[in-house]
N, C-alpha and C positions, 0 to 999 in steps of 0.2 A: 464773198465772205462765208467763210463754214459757220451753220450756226448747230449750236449744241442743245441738242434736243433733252429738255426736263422729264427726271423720269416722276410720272405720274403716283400720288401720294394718295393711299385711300383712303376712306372716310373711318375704316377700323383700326388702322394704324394709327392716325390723328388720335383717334378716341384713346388707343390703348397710351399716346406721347402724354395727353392729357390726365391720363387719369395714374400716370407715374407722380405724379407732382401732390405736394400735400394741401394745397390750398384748390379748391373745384369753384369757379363762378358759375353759380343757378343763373338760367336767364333772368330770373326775378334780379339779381345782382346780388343776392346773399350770399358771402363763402361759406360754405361746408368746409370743416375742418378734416382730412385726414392724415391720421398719423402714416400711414404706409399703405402702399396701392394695393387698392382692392385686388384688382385681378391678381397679384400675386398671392397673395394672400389666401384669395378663395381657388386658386388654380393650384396651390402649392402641392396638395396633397393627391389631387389626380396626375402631375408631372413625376411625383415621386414613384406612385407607383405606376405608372408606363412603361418608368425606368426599370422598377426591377425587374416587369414581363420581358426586359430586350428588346421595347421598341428601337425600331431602325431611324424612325423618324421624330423630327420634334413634337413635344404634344399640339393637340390641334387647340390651340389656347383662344383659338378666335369664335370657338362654338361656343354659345350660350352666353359670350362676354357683357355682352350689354344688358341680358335680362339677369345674368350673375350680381353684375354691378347695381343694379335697380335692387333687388335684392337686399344688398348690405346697405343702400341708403334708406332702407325704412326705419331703423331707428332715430337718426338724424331728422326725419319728416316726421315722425311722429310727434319726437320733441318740439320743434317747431311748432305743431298744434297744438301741445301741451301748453306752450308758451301763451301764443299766440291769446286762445279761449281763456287763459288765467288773468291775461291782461283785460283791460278798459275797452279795448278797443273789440275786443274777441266777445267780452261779454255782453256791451251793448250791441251785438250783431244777435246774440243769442234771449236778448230780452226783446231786439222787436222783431225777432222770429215769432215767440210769443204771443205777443201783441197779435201778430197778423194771426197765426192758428185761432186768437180765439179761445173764448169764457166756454166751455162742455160742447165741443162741436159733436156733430152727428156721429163723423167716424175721422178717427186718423189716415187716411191713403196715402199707401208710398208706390211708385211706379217706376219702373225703370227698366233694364236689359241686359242682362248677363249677370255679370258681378254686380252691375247698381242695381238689378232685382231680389239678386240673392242677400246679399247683405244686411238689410233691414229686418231678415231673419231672427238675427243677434238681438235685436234689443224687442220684437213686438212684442211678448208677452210682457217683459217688466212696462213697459209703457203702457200697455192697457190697465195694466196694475195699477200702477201709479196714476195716472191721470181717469182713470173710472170711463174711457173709451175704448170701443171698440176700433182694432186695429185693423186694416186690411191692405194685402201685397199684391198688386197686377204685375204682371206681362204688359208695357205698354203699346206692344204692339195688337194686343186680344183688347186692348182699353179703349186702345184711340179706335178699332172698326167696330165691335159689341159694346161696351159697355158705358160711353162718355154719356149717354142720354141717362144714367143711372145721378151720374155725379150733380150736384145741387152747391149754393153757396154754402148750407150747412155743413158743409164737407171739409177736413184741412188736405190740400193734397202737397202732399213732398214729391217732387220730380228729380228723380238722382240721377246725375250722367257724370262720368269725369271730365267730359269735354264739352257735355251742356250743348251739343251738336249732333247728340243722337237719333238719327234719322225718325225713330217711332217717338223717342221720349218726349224730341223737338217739338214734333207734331200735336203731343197733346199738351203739350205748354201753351204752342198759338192756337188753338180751339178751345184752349181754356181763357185766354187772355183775358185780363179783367176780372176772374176769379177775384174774390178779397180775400180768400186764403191758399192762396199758391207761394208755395216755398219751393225755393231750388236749393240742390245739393249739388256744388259743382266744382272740378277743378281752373275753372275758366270762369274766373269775374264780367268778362267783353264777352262771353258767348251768349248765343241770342235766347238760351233758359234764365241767363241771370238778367239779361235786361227784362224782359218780359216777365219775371214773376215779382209778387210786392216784395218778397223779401231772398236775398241768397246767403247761404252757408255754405264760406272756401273751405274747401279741402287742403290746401297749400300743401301739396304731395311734390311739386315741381312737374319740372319733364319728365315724363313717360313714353316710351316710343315700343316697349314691350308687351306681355302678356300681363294683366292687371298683378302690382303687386304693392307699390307705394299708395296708388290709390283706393286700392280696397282695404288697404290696412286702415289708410287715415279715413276712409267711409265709416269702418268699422267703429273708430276710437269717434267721429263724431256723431255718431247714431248711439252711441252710450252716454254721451253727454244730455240727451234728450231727455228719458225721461223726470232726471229735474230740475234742467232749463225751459223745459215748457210747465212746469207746477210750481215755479218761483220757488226750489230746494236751492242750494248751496251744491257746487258741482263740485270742491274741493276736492271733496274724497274720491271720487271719479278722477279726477286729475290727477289723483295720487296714484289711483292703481294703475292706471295709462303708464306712467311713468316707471314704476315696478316692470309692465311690460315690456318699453322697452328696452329695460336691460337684460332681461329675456335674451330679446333678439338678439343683441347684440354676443351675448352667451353661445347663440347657435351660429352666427356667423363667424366669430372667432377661435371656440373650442368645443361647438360638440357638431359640426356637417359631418365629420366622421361618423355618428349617429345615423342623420338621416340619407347618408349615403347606403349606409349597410341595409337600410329599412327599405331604399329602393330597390336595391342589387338582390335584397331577399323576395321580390316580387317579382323580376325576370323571368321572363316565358310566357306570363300571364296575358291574353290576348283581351280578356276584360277585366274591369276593377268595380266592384261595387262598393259605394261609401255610404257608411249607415251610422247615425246621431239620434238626437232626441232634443227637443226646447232648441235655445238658441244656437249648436252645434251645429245646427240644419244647414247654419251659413256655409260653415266652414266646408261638412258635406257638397254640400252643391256646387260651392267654388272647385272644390276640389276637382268637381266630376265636368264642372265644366274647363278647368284649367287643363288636364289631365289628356281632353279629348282635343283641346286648341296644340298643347306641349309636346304631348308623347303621343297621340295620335292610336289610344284606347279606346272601345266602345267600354262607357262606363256608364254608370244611374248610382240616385243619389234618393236613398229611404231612409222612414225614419225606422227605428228598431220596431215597430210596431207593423209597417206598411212587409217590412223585411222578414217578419216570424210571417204572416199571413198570404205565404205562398210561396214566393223565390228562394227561401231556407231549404227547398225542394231540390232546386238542382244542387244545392253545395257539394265540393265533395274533393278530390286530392287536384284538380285542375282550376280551382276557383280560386279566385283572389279578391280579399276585403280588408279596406280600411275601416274603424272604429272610431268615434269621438266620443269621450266618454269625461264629462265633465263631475265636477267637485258634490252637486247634490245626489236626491236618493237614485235618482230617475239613469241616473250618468254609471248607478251599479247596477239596473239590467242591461246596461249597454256593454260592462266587464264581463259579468256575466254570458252575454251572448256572443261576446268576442269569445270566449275559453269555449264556448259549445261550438263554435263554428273550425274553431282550430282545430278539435277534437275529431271533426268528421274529418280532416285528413287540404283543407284550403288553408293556402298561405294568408297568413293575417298578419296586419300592423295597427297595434291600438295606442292610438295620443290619448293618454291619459293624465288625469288633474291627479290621480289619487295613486300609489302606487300600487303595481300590480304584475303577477309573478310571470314572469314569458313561460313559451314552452315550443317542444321543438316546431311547431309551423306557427307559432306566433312569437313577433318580436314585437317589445311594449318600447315607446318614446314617453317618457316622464317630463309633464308640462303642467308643473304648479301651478294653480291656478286658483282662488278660491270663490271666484266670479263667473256663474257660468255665462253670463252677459258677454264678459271680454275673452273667453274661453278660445273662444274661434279666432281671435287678433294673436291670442298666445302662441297659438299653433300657427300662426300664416306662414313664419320664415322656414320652419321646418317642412313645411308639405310644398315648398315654392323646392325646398332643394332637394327634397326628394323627386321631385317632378323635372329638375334642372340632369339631378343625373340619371333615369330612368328615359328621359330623351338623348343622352348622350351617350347611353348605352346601345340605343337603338340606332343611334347616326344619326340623327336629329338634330338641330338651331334649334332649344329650348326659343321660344318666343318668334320666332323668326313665322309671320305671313305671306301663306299662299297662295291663298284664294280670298281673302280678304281682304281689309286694314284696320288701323290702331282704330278707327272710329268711322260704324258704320255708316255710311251715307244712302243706300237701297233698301229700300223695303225688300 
């Protein structure tokens, strides 16, 4: 008997069957609603114009699809934590976070690797503010070999990982174990950060299988929640402006990528990118510099406008490329300001701005209302994720696509 051989179905073709349908099952089992498939939706505009250049071929719709799609579901995650932290359930997780930090400990430490180092950028100064501690951010891979003989029970330590399975961050969770103030910040409830510290705060970002972008947003929106769920304030209005953001996002995923597409495509040729902030922007900077060199495969660095006047304003000049963040207070106008000097020496520039501000020919401004410079860096994530989405598809690149790595490191 002839048997008929099945032709082989890939696992991106599956994704793209799935992701035409408007109802999506999270593994958690929650549906996410959408109205119309993403990938079309966020592919429409790069299909159209392929078409007018005459391509011969269909667009190549399968690049960047999965990190595209991760992309537009951060507002939906977001909401979720919105949700989630407003309710009963969300906030007694966030009073006996509390509890365990402790009445005036020594110092706040946050640790983490990558994006879960960078992130906690965002809120350390209002949280010193606010609770009259001193804050402190390690590398925990510099933590766990130098410096764990520093750390004492006086200490609150936050361990952030999204997968709570990070090879360095893991490591000073179980050398810390028994800590009375160890908190984990994690997308993984079962991962061995969350069993092992007294207290964890979900991220409920979902799956992620890309270049961090749900889960640094939702890091982001829950590290603004801190400073007045650890000083027993009312996080309300926190919650409120979380939610203002993200309709943001969903703004730049539906009607303005035309935006951050142009702001990529106006950075083209540039073989590096320097990203330069001030106060909590710094997140957003360093994300950037680190997503930038995972995405698009730039030698990039990431200064504060200060680190940036006090030497490398040196070489600027018509082959340099800088991105700016420049958020809603005073500090966020020498940041305008030195974006317009640096454009001026003849480097292509893109400034996310809270405030607006007038472009000029080598600099193009992104207008990202904002009047928190706390959540400044969450405002801008989906805009600098698609600027990065098509400044690697411009170069031939799988925006998120690992090659010498994976989603979660396991090697020192």
């Amino acid at each position: 008997m002839k048997m008929t051989r099945i032709p082989r179905v890939s696992a991106t073709f599956m994704r793209m069957v799935l992701l035409s349908y408007p109802v999506l099952i999270l593994p958690s089992g929650n549906p996410l609603y959408r109205p119309r498939p993403l990938w079309q939706e966020l592919l429409q505009g790069k299909e159209k114009s392929e078409r007018a250049v005459g391509c011969d071929k269909a667009p190549p719709w399968r690049i960047g699809v999965a990190f595209l799609d991760e992309v537009a579901e951060q507002p939906a995650v977001l909401r979720e934590l919105i949700e989630f932290y407003g309710r009963r359930e969300g906030r007694s997780l966030l009073t006996n976070a509390r509890t365990v930090a402790g009445v005036s400990p020594r110092s706040y430490l946050f640790t983490g690797m990558g994006t879960s180092e960078h992130a906690p950028h965002a809120v350390a100064d209002r949280l010193a503010d606010a609770a009259s501690v001193p804050v402190v951010i390690r590398d925990a891979g510099e933590l766990l070999h130098y410096g764990l003989r520093t750390v004492n029970f006086h200490d609150t330590v936050f361990a952030v990982s999204q997968s709570g399975e990070s090879i360095e961050t893991r490591k000073v969770v179980e050398s810390l174990k028994g800590h009375p103030r160890l908190i984990a910040i994690t997308n993984n409830p079962e991962s061995t950060m969350a069993r092992l510290a007294r207290a964890n705060l979900p991220l409920l970002a979902g799956t992620e299988a890309s270049i961090s972008t749900k889960t640094y947003s939702n890091t982001l929106a829950l590290l603004a929640l801190l400073p007045e769920a650890l000083t027993g304030r009312e996080i309300t209005a926190t919650l409120g402006a979380l939610e203002g953001v993200a309709g943001q996002m969903e703004e730049w995923v539906e009607t303005r990528a035309t935006e951050a597409r142009a702001a990529a495509e106006f950075l083209q040729g540039g073989n590096a990118i320097t990203f330069v902030a001030r106060g909590p922007s710094m997140a957003a900077a360093r994300q950037a510099a680190l997503t930038f060199q995972e995405g698009v495969h730039l030698h990039t660095c990431a200064l504060t406008g200060g680190a940036f006047r006090h030497g490398p304003m040196e070489m600027i000049g018509p082959d340099s490329c800088a991105v700016f963040f420049a958020d809603s207070y005073p500090a966020g106008d020498l940041v305008r300001r030195m974006a317009a000097e640096t454009a001026s020496l003849g480097a292509r520039v893109v400034l996310f701005s809270a405030k607006p501000a007038e472009s000029a020919k080598t600099m193009t401004v992104l207008l990202i209302p904002c009047p928190e410079p706390v959540i400044f860096p969450l405002a801008c994530s989906v805009a600098q994720e698609l600027m990065l989405e098509q400044m690697a598809r411009d170069r031939g690149l799988v925006a998120g696509e690992f090659r010498r790595s994976g989603k979660i490191t396991i090697t020192e």
